[in-house]
C-alpha positions in Angstrom: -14.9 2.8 68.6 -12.5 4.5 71.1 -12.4 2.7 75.2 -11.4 4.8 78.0 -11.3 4.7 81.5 -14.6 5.2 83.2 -14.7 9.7 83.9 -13.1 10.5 80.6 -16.5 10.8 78.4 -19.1 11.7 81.8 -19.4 15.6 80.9 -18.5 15.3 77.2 -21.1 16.8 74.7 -21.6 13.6 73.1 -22.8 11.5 76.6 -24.5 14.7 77.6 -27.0 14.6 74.4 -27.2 10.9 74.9 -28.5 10.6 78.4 -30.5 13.5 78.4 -34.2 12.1 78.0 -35.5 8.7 77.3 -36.0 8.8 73.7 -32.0 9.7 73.7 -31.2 6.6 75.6 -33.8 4.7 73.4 -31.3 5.5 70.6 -28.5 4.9 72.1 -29.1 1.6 72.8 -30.2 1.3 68.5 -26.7 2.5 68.0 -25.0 0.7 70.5 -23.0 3.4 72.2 -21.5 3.1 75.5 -22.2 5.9 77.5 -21.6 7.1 81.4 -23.2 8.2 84.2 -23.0 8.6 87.8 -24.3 5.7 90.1 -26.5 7.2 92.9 -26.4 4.4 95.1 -26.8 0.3 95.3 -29.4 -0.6 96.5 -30.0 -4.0 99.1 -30.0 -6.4 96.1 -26.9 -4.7 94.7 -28.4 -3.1 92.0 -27.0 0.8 90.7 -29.3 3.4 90.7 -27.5 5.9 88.1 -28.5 9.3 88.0 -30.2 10.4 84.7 -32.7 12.8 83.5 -36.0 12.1 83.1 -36.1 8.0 83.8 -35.0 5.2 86.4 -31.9 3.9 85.7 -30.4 0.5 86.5 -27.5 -1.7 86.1 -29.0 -5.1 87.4 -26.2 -6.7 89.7 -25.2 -9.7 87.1 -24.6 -6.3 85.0 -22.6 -4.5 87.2 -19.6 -6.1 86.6 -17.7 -8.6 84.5 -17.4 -12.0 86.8 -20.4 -11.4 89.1 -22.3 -13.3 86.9 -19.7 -16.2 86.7 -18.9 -15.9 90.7 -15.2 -14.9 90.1 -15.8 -11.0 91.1 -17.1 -9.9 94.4 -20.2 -7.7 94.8 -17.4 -5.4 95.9 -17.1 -3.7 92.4 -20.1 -2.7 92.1 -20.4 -1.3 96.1 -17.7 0.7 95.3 -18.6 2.5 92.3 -21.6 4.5 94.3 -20.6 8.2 93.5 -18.3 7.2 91.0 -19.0 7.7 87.0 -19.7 4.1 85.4 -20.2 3.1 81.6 -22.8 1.3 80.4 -24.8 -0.4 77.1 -28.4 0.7 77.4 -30.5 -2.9 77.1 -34.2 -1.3 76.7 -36.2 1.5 77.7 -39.5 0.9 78.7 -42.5 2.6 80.0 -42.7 1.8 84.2 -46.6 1.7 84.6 -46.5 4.5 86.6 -46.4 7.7 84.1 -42.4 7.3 83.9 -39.5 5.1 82.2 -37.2 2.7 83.3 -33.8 1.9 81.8 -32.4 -1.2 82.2 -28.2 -1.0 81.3 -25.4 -3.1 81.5 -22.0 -2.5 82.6 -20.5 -5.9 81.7 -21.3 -5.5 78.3 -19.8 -2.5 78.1 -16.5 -4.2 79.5 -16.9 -7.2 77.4 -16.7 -4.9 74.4 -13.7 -3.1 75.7 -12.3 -6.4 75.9 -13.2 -7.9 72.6 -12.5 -5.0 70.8 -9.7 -3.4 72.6 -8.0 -4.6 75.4 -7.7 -8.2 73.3 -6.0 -6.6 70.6 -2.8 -4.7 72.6 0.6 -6.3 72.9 3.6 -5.9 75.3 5.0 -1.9 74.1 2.0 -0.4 73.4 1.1 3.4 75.0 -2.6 3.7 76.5 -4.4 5.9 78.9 -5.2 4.8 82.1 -6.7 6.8 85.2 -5.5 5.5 88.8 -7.7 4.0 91.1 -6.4 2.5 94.0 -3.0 2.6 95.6 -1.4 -0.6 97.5 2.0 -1.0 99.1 2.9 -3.1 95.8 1.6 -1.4 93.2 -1.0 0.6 91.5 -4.3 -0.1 90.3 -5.5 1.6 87.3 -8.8 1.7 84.7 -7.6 0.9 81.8 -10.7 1.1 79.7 -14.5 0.7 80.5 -13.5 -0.4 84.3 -11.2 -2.6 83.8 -8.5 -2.9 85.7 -4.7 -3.5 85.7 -1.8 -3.5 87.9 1.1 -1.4 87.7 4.0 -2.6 90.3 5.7 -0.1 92.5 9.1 -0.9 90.8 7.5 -0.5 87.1 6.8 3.0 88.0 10.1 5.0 88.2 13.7 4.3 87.3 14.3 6.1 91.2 13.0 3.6 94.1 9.8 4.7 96.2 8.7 3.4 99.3 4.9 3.9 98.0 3.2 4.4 95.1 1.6 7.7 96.8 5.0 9.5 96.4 3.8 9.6 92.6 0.0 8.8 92.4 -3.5 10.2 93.4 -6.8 7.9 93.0 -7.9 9.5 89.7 -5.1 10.9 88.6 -5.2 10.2 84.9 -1.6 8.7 83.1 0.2 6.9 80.6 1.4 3.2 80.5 2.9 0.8 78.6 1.4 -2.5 78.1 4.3 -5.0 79.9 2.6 -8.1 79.2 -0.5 -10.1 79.2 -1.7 -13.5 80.3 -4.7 -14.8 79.0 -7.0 -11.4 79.8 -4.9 -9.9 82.8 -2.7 -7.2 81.7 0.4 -5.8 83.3 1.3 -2.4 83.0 5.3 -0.4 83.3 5.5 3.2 83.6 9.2 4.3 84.1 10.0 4.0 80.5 8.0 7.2 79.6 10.0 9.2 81.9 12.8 9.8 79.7 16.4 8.1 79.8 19.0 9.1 82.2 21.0 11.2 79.1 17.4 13.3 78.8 16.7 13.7 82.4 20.4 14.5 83.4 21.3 17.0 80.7 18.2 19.5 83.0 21.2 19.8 85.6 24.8 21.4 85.3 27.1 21.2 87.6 27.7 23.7 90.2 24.0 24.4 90.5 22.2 24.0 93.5 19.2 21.6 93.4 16.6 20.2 95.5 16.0 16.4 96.0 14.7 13.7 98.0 17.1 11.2 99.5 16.4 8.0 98.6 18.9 5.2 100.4 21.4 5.9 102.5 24.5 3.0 101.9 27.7 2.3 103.6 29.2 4.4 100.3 27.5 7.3 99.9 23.6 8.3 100.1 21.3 8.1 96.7 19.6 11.5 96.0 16.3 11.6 93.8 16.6 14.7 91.2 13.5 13.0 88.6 11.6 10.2 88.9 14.4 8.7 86.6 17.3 10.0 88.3 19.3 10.1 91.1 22.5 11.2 92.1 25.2 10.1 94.7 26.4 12.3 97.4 28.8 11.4 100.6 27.6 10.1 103.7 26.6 12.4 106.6 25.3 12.0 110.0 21.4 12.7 110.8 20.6 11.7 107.0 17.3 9.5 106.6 15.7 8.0 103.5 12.5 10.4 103.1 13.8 13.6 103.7 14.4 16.4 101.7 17.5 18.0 100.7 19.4 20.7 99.1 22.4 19.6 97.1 25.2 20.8 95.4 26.0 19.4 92.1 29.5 18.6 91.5 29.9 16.7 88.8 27.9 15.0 86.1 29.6 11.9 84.5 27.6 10.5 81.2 30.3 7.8 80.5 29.7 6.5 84.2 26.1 7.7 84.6 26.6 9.1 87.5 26.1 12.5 89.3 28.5 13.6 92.0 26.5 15.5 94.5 27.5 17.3 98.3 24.4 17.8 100.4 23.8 21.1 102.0 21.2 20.7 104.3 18.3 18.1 104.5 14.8 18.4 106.5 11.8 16.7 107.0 8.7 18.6 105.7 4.9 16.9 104.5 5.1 14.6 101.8 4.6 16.8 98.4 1.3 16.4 96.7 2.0 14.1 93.4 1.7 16.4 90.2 0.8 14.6 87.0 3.7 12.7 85.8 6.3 14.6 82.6 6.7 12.3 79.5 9.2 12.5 77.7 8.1 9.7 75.0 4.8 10.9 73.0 4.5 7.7 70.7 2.0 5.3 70.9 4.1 2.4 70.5 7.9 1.5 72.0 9.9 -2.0 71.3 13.0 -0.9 73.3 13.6 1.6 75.9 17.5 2.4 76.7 18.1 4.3 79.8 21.7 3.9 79.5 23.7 6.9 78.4 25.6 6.3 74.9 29.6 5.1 75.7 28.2 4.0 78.9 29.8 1.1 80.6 26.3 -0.2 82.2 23.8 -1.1 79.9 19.9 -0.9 80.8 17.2 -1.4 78.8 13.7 -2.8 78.7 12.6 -4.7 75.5 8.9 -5.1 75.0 
């Protein structure tokens, strides 16, 4: 069985036949299958109401979540998944007394499945799916299958430094990560890898074009302009210049052997921050045991081995 992060199989065909009547869910819960649905509220003893067809739904609170049960979650993740799609086991479907059915589910079992059988069984390089949920000053917070979540630190997520992980994210926005590392069942997820080394990002520009970027840092030196996510280039210092603006820049020079790019700014202005698009990969695989974003005959060598 494949795990995703809670949304991805909502309006698929395969959910939709599923949840459509009672006898469906009655089935399901034969099979096994982990299906989704929307929860329609919580009610006062914090248990969902889902919305389905044709019966009363509901993820007891002990099933809402794994931990609640154990006291090591708060009720919190299960408030906050009212209007959100959640996954769920089907335990029984029953008559209700009153002409109608009830469905009791569970959403831990769900998770403890995705667990067992999926999250267990990654190690440090391995590519999954994940859909963002939450966005902190440190990092990001992302469903990694079946609700569960994992953190992916602000300086994980792009080769080029960002003051917030909103410069690149949306809550929801589904992406690609690589497993970093995990202790005991916590995972820790790295994201700049997949956005291609400084040789691939690099050979998009020429010089003598005329780009746009974002400056970055402004040193003593010279002031760090963002061209990708994974690089930046270096242009001299001017007055009025502020980290956060945006720029138009002149390329002068690109330098593999020094991995550098010699820039002249035109002009810089402060406009609204950009909505984030969907990040570009440029590694497809599945798995990766070293990423070097050093450019070959480089004197600096950085790489990240997994």
């Amino acid at each position: 069985m494949q795990f995703f992060p809670e949304g991805y199989l909502l309006h698929s065909p395969e959910n939709i036949a599923a949840t459509r009547s009672p006898a469906a869910l009655a089935e399901a819960a034969r099979q096994g299958a982990i299906l989704e649905a929307r929860a329609a509220l919580c009610d006062s003893a914090h248990n969902l109401i889902l919305d389905l067809p044709g019966v009363r739904a509901v993820i007891p609170r002990e099933e809402g979540a794994l931990g609640i049960r154990e006291g090591t979650v708060r009720d919190i993740a299960i408030l906050s998944r009212v209007n959100r799609p959640v996954c769920f086991t089907v335990t029984r479907v029953e008559e209700d007394g009153a002409g109608g059915y009830l469905a009791t589910l569970s959403r831990r079992a769900a998770q403890e499945r995705c667990m067992a059988e999926y999250i267990a069984a990654l190690a440090p390089g391995d590519v999954i799916p994940a859909r963002v949920t939450h966005l902190e000053s440190f990092g990001v917070f992302a469903d990694i299958g079946c609700g569960i979540s994992s953190l992916l630190p602000i300086d994980a997520i792009s080769v080029s430094r960002i003051e917030h992980p909103r410069e690149r994210f949306l809550p929801g926005m589904d992406i690609r990560a690589l497993v970093k590392s995990k202790e005991n069942r916590r995972v820790t997820l790295t994201h700049k890898e997949l956005l291609g080394t400084w040789e691939e990002n690099a050979a998009r520009f020429r010089a003598g074009e005329t780009v746009g970027g974002i400056i970055r840092s402004v040193e003593n030196y010279g002031v760090f302009v963002e061209l990708a996510p994974n690089l930046a280039g270096l242009a001299e210092v001017k007055e009025n210049i502020f980290p956060g603006q945006q720029a138009s820049v002149f390329i002068k020079s690109v330098l593999p052997g020094r991995m550098k790019i010699k820039l002249i700014i035109i002009e810089t202005f402060d406009a609204p921050p950009r909505r984030p698009e969907s990040p570009e990969y440029f590694f497809t695989g599945s798995h990766m045991d070293e990423f070097v974003y050093s450019a070959p005959g480089s004197d600096k060598f950085i790489s990240t081995v997994f």
